[in-house]
C-alpha positions in Angstrom: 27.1 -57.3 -4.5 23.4 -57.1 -3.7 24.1 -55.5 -0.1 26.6 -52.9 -1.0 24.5 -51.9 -4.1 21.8 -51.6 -1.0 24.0 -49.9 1.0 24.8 -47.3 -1.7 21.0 -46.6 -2.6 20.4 -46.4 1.5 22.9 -43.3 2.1 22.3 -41.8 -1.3 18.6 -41.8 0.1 19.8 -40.4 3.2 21.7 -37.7 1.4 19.0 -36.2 -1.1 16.9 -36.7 2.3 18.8 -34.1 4.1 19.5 -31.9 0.8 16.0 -31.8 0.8 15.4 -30.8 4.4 18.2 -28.2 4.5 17.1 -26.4 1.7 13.4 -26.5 3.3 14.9 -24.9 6.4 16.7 -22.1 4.8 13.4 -19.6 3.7 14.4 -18.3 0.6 14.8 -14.3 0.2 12.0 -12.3 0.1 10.7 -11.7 -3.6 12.4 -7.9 -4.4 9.6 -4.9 -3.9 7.3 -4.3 -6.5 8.2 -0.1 -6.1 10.2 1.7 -4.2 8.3 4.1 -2.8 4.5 4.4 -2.7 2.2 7.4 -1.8 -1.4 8.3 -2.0 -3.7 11.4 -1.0 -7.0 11.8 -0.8 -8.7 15.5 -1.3 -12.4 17.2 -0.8 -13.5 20.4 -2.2 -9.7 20.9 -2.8 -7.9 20.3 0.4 -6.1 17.6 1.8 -8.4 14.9 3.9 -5.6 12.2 4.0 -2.7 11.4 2.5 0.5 8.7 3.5 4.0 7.4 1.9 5.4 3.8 2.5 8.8 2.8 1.6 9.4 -1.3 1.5 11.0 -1.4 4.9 7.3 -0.5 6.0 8.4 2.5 7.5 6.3 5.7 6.3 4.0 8.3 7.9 0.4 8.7 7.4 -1.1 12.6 7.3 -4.8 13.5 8.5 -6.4 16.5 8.2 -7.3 18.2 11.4 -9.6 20.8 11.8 -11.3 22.5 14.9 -14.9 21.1 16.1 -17.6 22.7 14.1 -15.5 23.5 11.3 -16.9 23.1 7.7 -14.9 20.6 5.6 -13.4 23.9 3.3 -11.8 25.4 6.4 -8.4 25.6 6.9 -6.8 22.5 8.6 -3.1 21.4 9.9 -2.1 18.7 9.5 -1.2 15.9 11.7 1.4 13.8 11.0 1.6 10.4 12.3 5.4 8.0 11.7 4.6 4.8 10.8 7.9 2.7 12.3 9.6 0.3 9.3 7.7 -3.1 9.4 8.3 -5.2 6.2 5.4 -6.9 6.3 3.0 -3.3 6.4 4.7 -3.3 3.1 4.1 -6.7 1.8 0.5 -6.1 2.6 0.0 -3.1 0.7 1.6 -4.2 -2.2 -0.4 -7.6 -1.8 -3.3 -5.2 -1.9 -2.0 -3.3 -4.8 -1.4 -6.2 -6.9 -5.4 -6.8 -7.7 -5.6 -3.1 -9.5 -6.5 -3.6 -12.7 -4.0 -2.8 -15.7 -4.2 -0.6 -16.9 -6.4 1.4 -14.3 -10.0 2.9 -15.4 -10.5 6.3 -16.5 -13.2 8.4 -14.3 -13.3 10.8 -17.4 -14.8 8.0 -18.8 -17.3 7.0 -16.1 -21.0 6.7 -17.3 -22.5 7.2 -13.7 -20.6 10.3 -11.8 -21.8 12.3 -8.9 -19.9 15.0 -8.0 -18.7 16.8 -4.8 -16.6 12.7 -3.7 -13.2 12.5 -3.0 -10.8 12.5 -5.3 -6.9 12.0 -5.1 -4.0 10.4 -6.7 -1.8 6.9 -6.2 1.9 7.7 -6.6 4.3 4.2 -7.7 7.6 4.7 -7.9 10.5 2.3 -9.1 13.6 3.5 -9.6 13.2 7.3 -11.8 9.7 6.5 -13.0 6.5 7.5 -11.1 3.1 6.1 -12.6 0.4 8.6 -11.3 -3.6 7.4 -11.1 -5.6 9.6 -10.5 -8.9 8.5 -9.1 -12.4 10.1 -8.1 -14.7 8.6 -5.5 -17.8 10.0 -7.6 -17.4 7.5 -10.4 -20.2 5.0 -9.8 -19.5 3.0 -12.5 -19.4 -0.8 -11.3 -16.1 -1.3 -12.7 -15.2 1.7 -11.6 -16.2 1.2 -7.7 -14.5 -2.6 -8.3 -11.3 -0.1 -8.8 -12.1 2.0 -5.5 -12.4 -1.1 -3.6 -8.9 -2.2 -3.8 -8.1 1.8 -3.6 -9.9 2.0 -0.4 -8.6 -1.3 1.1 -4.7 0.0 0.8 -5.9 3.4 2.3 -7.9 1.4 5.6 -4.7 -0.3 5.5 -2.5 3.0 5.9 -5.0 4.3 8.0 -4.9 1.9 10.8 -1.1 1.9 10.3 -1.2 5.7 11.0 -3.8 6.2 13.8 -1.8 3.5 15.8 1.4 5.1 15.0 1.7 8.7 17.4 1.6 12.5 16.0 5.0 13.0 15.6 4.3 16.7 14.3 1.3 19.2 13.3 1.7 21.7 10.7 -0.2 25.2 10.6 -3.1 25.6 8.0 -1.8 26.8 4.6 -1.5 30.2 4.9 -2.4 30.1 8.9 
């Protein structure tokens, strides 16, 4: 009895051994995207600097303002637009990014320390019919605040190298030009 009750323990070890190894071996599926569509811009003295949109294949395009040498930052500029190819994990990176913003996000109405004439912009998240916009400016010095711009700025160096890598794919005229 003492060997066959030996026996028994040995393959049932064996069993929950490979159970165990199998379900190691399969990855489990990604967790599902925190939005569905994200988008960002950044503006000076009321034109468009930067702006890009990221869907969570990691497919997006990133658009750069582009003006003639010489030209003061309120000319006219076209814009360049550059396709960022789908890449899952461009997306899991941004959102990783975009997890650390604080909830809900500071107020720059509120900022005790402001300088004017920075960039401004807005953060678009989408999920499904809803859209939470934040709107941001660069001139807020509070510390909190700039805490806030750091993870802002990180996403959009993020985008940034994703786009300059990633070829013009088409320019658009000035407003107006």
């Amino acid at each position: 009895m003492r060997t066959r009750h030996a026996t028994v323990l040995a393959v049932s070890a064996l069993f929950l051994a490979s159970c165990t190894q199998s379900r190691a071996e399969s990855p489990s599926p990604p967790p599902a995207p925190d939005w569905d569509f994200v988008a960002f811009e950044v503006k000076s003295w009321g034109g468009p600097v930067t702006s890009w949109r990221i869907l969570p294949n990691g497919g997006g395009s990133w658009t750069e303002a582009v003006r003639p040498e010489g030209q003061p930052p309120t000319a006219p500029a076209s814009q360049a637009w550059h396709e960022i190819e789908p890449d899952a994990a461009n997306y899991a990176t941004l959102e990783a990014i975009l997890r650390k913003l604080p909830s809900p996000a500071p107020d720059f109405n509120a900022c005790n320390n402001f300088m004017s004439d920075m960039a401004y912009g807005t953060l678009r998240l989408t999920r499904g019919a809803t859209t939470t916009e934040i709107a941001w400016n660069e001139g807020c010095l509070d510390n909190n605040y700039q805490d806030f711009m750091g993870i802002l700025r990180e996403a959009d160096e993020h985008m940034r190298v994703l786009g300059k890598a990633a070829p013009v794919s088409r320019v658009e005229p000035p407003e107006g030009g």
